[in-house]
N, C-alpha and C positions, 0 to 999 in steps of 0.2 A: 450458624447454618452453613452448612458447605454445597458450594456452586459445585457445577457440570460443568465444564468449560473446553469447547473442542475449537482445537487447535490447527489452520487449515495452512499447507504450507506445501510452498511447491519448489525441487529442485535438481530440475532434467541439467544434462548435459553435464557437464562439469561444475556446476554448483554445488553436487553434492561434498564439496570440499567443504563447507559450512555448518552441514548437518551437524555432526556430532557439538560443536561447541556450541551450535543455537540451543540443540536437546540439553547439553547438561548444565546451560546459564540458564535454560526456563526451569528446567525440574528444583533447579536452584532457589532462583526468584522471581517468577511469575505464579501468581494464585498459589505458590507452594503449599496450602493448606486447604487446597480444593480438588477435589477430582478431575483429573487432567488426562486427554486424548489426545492424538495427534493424528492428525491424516496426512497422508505425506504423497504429493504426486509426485514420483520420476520415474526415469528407468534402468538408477543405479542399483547392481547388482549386491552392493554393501552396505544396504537399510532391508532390514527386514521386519515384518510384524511381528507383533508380540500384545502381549497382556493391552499395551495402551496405545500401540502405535497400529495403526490401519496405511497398509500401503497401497496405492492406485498407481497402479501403471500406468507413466504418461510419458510419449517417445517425445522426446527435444525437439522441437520445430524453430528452435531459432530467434533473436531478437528482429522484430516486437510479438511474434507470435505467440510465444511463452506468456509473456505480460498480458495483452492485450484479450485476450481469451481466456483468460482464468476464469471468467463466471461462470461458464461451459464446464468447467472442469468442476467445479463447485456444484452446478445443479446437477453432475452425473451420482451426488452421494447427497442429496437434500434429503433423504428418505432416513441413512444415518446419522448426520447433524442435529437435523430437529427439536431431538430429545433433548438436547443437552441446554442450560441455560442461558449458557451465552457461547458466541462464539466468537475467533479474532483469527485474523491474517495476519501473516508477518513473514517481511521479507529473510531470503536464506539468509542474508546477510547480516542481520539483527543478533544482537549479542546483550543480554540483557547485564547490568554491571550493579542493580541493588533491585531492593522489593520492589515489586509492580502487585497490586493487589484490588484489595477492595474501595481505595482512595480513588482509583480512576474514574469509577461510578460516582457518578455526581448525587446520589440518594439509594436509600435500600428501596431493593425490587426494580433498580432500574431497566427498564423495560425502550428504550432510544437505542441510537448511535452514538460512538466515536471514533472521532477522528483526529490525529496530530498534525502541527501548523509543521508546514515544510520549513525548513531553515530559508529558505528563498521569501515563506511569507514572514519570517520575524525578522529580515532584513528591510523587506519593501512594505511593511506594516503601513506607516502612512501614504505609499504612493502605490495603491491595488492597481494603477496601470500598468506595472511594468511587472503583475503577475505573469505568469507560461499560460493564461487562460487558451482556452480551441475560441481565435476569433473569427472563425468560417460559420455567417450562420445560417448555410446548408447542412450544416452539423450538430447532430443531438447533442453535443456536448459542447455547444456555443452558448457563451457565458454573458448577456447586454449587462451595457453599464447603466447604471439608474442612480442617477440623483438622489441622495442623502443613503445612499443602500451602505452598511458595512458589508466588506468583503474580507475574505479568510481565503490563503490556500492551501492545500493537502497536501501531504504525500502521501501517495500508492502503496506505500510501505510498510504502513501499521493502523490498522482499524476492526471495527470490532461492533459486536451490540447484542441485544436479546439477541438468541435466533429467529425469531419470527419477524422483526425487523431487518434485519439482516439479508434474509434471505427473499425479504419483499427487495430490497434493495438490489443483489441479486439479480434478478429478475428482469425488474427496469432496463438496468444497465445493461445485462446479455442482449435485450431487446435493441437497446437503442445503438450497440455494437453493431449487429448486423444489421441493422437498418443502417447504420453509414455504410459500412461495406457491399449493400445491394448498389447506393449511391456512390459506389467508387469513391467515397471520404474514409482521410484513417485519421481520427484525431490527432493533434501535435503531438502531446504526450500520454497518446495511449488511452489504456486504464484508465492512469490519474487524473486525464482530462476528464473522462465520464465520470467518476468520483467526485472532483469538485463541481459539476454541473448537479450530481443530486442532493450534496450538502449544501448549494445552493439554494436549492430550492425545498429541502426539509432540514427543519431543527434537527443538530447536531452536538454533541459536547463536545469542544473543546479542550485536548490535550496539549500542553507546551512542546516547545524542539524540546526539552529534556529528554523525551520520549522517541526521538529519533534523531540522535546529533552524531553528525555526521564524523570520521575517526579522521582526526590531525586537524579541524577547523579549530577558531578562537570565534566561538559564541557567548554571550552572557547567559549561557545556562548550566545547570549541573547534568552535567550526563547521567542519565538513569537506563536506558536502553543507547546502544552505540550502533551505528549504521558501520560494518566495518569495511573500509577499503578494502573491496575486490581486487584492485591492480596488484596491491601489494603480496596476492597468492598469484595470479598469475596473467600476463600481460592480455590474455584473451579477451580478460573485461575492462582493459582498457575500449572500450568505444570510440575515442577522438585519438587512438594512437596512427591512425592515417588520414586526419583530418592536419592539414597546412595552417601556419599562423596566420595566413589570409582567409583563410574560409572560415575559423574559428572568429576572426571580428567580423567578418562579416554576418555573420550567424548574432554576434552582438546587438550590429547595427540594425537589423531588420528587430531584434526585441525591443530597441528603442521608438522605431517607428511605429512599430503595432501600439505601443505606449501612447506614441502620440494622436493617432487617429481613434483610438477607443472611443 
């Protein structure tokens, strides 16, 4: 049986540096034997549509605007997703490096979510304290800790599921977005904070960091999808490139305290 599988990827501003090699490692090895779509938000002049690619015009607003507002951007084409059987996000920066396929699905007809453990959560596997959780719980995307609970966390960067799953998920989260934003709250990390507040709280599958490992880390995993260093194309995505060796431990020291008072 061959899946529908639409593809939702967004890359304003100078991201579109990525485009071309994400498009031709997934036509590579992602679903390669399934019918594949791609919708593509920016507002580079050097993606254009064609047969499988859908381009949406989306003007660069900037970090964390880009990020934090994707779902916005996703429910303005819910009407064209639908159809398809399933759908995934994934960062410009993903670079797929072997098969990704029907193995992800944890059974035929899968009809759930998934989602991949951040390299952050297969470091601090045993000590979910010292997760990035949003522990503001003025905020939809405050994560309690509860006695004998397993805890997972995400990254923002690679996730997926039916579409009707999906984009119930979707939904929530656009919701629970602008509901911090009316409350002047922006979660720590975004998206990914709201992300792991709703695989929290709903059954999710489970993907390893194979699936998003990060390019030049030494992980115990096989890289299968590579997260590739932005800095390395061009110093703009550096983000901590004006951040001082003081503000950066201190930025430490305050994860270790949230750790401790969880």
């Amino acid at each position: 049986m061959k899946y529908k599988i639409a593809i939702l990827y967004i890359c304003t501003g100078k991201y579109d540096i990525f485009w071309d090699g994400f498009y031709k490692s997934s036509k590579q090895f992602f679903f390669k034997e399934h019918n594949k779509h791609y919708f593509v938000f920016t507002d580079s002049k050097n993606i254009k549509s064609s047969e499988n690619i859908t381009v949406v015009y989306k003007k660069s607003e900037g970090f964390p605007n880009d990020s934090l507002y994707r779902f916005d951007m996703f429910l303005e084409i819910e009407d064209k997703v639908m159809p398809y059987d399933y759908v995934f996000f994934l960062n410009s920066n993903m670079l797929f490096l072997k098969n990704v396929s029907e193995e992800i699905l944890p059974y035929k007809n899968f009809k759930g979510l998934i989602g991949v453990i951040h390299p952050l959560g297969s470091l601090y596997f045993n000590r979910p304290s010292m997760f990035t959780y949003e522990r503001n719980k003025k905020s939809t995307a405050y994560i309690p800790r509860i006695k004998g609970r397993e805890y997972n966390y995400y990254m923002g960067g690679f996730n997926g599921g039916s579409s009707s799953e999906y984009y119930k998920m979707v939904k929530e989260l656009n919701k629970n977005i602008n509901e911090d934003e009316h409350n002047g709250i922006v979660a720590i990390y975004h998206d990914e904070s709201h992300l792991n507040k709703y695989f929290f709280k709903n059954k999710v599958h489970s993907l390893s960091t194979s699936y998003g490992y990060p390019e030049g880390m030494d992980l115990p995993f096989i890289p299968i999808v590579m997260i590739r260093d932005k800095t390395k194309y061009d110093n703009f995505f550096n983000k901590e490139s004006g951040f001082s060796w003081f503000k950066l431990k201190v930025n430490r020291l305050l994860q270790y305290y949230k750790a401790l008072i969880w």
